[in-house]
N, C-alpha and C positions, 0 to 999 in steps of 0.2 A: 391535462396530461395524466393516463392513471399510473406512470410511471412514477411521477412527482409524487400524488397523492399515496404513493404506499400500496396503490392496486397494482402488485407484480401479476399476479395469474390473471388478472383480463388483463393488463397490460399483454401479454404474453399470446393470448389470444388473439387478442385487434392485431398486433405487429406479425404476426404468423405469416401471413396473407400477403401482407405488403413487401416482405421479408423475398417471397417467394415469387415476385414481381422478378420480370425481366431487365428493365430497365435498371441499369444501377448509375443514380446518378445522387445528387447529396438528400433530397428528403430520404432515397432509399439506406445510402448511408448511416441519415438519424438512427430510421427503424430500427437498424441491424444494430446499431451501436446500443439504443435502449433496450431490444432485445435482449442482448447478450447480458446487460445489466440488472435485466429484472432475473433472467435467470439463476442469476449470481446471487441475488436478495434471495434464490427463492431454495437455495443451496444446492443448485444444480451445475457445480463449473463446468466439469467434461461437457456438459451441453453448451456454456455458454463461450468456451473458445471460439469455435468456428465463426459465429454472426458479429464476435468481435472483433478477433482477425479482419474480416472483412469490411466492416466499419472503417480498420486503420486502413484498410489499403486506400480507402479512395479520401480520407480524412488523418493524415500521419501527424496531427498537431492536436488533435483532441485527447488532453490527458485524462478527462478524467473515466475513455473509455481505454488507456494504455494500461492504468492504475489497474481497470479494472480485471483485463484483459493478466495483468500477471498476476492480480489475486487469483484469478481462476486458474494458472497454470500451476498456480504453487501448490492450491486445494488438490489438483489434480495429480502430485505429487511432480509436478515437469519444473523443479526448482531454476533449474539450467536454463530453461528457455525463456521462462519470465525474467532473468537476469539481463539475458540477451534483448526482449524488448523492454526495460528498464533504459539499455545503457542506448539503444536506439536511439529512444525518444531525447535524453539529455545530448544523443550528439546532436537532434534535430534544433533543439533548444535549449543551450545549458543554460540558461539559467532557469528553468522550469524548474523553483523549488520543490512543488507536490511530488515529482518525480524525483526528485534527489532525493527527500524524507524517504519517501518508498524504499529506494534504491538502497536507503543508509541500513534500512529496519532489515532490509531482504539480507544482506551483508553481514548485518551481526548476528542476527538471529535464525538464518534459514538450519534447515534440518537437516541441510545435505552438506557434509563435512566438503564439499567440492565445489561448493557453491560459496560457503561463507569465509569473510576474510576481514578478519578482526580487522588489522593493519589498516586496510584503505575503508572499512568505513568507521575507524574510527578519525582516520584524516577528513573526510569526506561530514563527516558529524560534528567536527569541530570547526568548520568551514560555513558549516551552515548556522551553529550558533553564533559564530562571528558575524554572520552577516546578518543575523533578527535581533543583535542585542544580547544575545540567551533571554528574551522574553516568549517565545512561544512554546508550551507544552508541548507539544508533539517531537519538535527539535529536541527539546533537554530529555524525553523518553529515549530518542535513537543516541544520542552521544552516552545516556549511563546503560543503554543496552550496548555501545560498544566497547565502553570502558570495560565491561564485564566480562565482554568474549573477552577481551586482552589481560583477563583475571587481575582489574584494576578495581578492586569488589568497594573498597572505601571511596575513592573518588565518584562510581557508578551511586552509591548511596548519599551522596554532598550534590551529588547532579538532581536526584531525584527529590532530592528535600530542596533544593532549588524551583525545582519544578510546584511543588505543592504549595509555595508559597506565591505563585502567580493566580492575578485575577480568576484566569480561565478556572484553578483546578479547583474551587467554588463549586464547579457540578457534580453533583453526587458519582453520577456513572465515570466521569474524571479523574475525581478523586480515588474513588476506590480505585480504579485500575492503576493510576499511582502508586498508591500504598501496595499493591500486592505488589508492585514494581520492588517498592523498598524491603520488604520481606524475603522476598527472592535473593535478590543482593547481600539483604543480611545472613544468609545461608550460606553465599559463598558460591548462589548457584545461575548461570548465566541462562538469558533466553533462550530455548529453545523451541521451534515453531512449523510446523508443516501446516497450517492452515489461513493464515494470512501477513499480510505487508502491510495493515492498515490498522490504526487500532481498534 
């Protein structure tokens, strides 16, 4: 699959075709879904709305084209609507962590004053630590990125030093994005983001 292997632009190509197939049934589905995914890789979101929209319609359980599908509305500055299919998917499945982390990051950190709402994700981030342990990075990133919208600037910084003392943040690319995590915080100064819900 040259989606897997990192070939977004011939992936892009091959799925063109099939994309533009009449029939829609779930291989068509895949297409549209990796489609819109490679687009996404390839920093194209306004392009890759539509083929992912349309993925979920005939596939409303597959998150990790839901995910993708409101990275691209967020890039595309439609904070509001990736919200909207954020909270979708968790009524489809609440317990779909991936979608909740998302859901939590989109909530503290989105760029649109109308969109974010310290309050419930930092209920919603401390819900999710509860229920990993607080062992998974990704989790303790959205609870101190919502400590910080609720300008709880010390606790956001005791989260993220938590965080960096887990296994996972051992990876370089992890780590550092950690650390600016903590810099940030030590400023006083909370996330801010128009370009993704993922880290």
């Amino acid at each position: 699959m040259l989606f897997r292997q990192g070939q977004f632009e011939p992936a892009v190509r091959a799925l063109r075709p099939v994309v533009a197939g009449e029939e829609r049934d779930s291989v068509w589905a895949q297409a549209s879904g990796y489609l819109g995914l490679s687009l996404v890789r390839l920093g194209r979101p306004k392009d890759a709305v539509a083929p992912l929209e349309a993925a979920l319609e005939l596939r409303p359980d597959g998150h990790e084209v839901r995910i993708a599908l409101a990275e691209a509305l967020v890039k595309s500055g439609r904070d509001a609507a990736a919200l909207a299919t954020l909270r979708r998917g968790l009524e489809r499945t609440p317990q779909a962590g991936v979608l909740a982390i998302a859901l939590g990051r989109l909530l503290a950190t989105s760029a649109d004053p109308a969109v974010r709402d310290g309050a419930r994700a930092l209920e919603l981030a401390e819900q999710l630590a509860a229920a990993t342990g607080r062992r998974h990075v990704e989790v303790l990133e959205v609870l101190a990125c919502a400590y910080a919208e609720n300008d709880r600037f010390g606790e956001a910084v005791a989260v993220v030093d938590e965080a960096l003392a887990l296994p996972a943040s051992g990876d370089p690319a992890v780590r550092t994005r950690i650390e600016r995590l903590r810099e940030q915080f030590d400023a006083g100064r909370p996330v801010r983001t128009s370009s993704k819900i993922q880290p």
